[in-house]
C-alpha positions in Angstrom: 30.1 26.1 47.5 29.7 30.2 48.0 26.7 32.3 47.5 24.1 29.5 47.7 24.6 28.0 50.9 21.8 25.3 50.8 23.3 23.2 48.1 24.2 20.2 50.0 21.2 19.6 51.8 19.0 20.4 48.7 20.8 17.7 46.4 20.7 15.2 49.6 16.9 16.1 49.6 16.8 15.5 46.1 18.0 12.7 45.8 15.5 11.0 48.6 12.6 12.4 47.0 13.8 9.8 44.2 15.3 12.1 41.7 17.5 10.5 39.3 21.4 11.1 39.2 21.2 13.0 36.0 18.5 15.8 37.1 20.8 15.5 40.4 23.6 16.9 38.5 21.9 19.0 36.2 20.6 20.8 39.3 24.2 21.1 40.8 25.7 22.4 38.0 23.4 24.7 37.3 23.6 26.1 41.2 27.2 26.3 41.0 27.3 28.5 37.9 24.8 30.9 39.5 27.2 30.5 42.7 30.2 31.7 41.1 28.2 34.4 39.4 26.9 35.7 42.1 30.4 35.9 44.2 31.5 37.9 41.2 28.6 40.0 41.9 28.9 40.4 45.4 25.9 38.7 46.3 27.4 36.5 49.5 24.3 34.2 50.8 20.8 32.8 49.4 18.5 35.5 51.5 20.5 38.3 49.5 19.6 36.7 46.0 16.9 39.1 44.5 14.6 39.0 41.5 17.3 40.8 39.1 19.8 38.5 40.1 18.2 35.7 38.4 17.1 37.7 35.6 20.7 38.6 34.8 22.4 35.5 35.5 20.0 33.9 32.7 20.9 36.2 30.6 24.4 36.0 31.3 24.3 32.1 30.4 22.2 32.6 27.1 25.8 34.2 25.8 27.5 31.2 27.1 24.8 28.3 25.9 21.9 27.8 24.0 18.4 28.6 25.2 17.2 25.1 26.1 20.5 24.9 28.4 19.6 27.9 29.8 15.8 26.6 30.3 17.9 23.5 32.2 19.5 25.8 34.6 16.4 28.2 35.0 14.4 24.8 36.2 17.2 24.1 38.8 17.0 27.4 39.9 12.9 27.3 40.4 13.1 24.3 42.4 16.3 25.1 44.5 14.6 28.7 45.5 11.3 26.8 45.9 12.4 24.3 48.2 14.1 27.4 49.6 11.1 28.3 50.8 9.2 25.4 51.9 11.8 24.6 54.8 11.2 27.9 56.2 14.9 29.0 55.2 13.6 32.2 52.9 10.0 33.6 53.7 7.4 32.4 51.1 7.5 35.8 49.4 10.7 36.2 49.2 11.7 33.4 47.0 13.5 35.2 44.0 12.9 32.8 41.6 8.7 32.5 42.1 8.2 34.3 39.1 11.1 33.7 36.6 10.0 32.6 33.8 11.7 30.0 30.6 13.5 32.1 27.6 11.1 31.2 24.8 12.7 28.1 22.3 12.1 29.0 18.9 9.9 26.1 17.0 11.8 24.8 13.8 10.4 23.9 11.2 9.0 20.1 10.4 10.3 19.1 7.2 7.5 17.2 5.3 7.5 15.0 2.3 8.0 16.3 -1.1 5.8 15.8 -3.6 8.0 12.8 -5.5 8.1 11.5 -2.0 4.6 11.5 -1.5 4.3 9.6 -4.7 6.5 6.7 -4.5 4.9 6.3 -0.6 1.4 6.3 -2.0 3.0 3.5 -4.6 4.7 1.4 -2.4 1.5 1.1 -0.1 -0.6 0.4 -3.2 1.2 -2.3 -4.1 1.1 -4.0 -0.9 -1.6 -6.8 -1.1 -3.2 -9.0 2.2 -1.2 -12.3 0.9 1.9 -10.0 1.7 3.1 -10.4 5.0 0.7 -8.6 7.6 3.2 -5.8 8.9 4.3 -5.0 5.6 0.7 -4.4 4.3 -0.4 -2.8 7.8 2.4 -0.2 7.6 1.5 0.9 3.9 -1.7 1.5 5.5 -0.7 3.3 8.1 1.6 5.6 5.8 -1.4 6.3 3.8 -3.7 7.3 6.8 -1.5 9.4 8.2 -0.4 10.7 4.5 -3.8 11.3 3.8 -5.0 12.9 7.1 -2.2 14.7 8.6 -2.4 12.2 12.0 0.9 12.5 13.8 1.8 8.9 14.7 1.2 9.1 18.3 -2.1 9.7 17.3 -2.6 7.1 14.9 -1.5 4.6 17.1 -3.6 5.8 19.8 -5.8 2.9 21.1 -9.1 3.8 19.7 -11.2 3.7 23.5 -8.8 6.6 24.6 -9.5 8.4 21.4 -12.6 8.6 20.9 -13.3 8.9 25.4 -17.0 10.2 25.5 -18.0 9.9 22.2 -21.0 7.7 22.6 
């Protein structure tokens, strides 16, 4: 595989530890980038790999990819050095990927409801009466509660004994 010599027996290890085929591959692709990389660098086994190394080979892929790519291959890194270190192959403190850390993911904005929106939701959940079919009636009120308050719908939905937990 190159630089990273481990590969093989990390993916087998992987893989009985009950990880599924698509974080398998995610991790194996991610390790081979950094292989090739690191050939090109001159780096030539997994003890060698330093700090830096990482550091630059992150940034190297944020040209290539977007950030939450590069937070994918960043993850496979962690673990692979990680397990690294827990067979005994690199010393505890020398694992070079202890303290690298996830490129920050910008938040987008939420798009919300415009104000003619708002209206004709507030209208068509008006007009919803009990002799309606339930579900029809129940989600009108459930647009206006979360209209009204701001609820995200996870939280809406939330059974109310996990809710309101300790609140006696």
């Amino acid at each position: 595989m190159g630089a990273l010599l481990y590969v093989e027996e990390f993916l087998a290890y992987a893989q009985a530890r009950g990880r599924a085929q698509a974080t398998r591959t995610r991790y194996r692709s991610g390790l081979r980038r950094l292989s090739r990389w690191l050939e090109e660098q001159g780096v030539e086994e997994d003890e060698d790999v330093k700090p830096g190394d990482l550091v630059r080979f992150a940034n190297h892929e944020g040209e290539r990819v977007g950030i939450c790519e590069v937070n994918n291959v960043i993850s496979s890194l962690r673990v692979y050095f990680r397990w690294l270190a827990e067979e005994g192959i690199l010393p505890q403190d020398k694992n070079p990927a202890a303290r690298l850390k996830y490129q920050n993911v910008p938040m987008k904005p939420v798009e919300s409801l415009t104000e003619d929106e708002c209206r004709r939701l507030v209208r068509w959940a008006s007009t919803k009466t009990r002799r309606e079919r339930f579900g029809t009636y129940r989600t009108g009120i459930l647009a206006l509660l979360l209209l009204d308050t701001g609820l995200r719908l996870g939280e809406a939905l939330r059974p109310m004994s996990i809710w309101c937990r300790g609140r006696r």
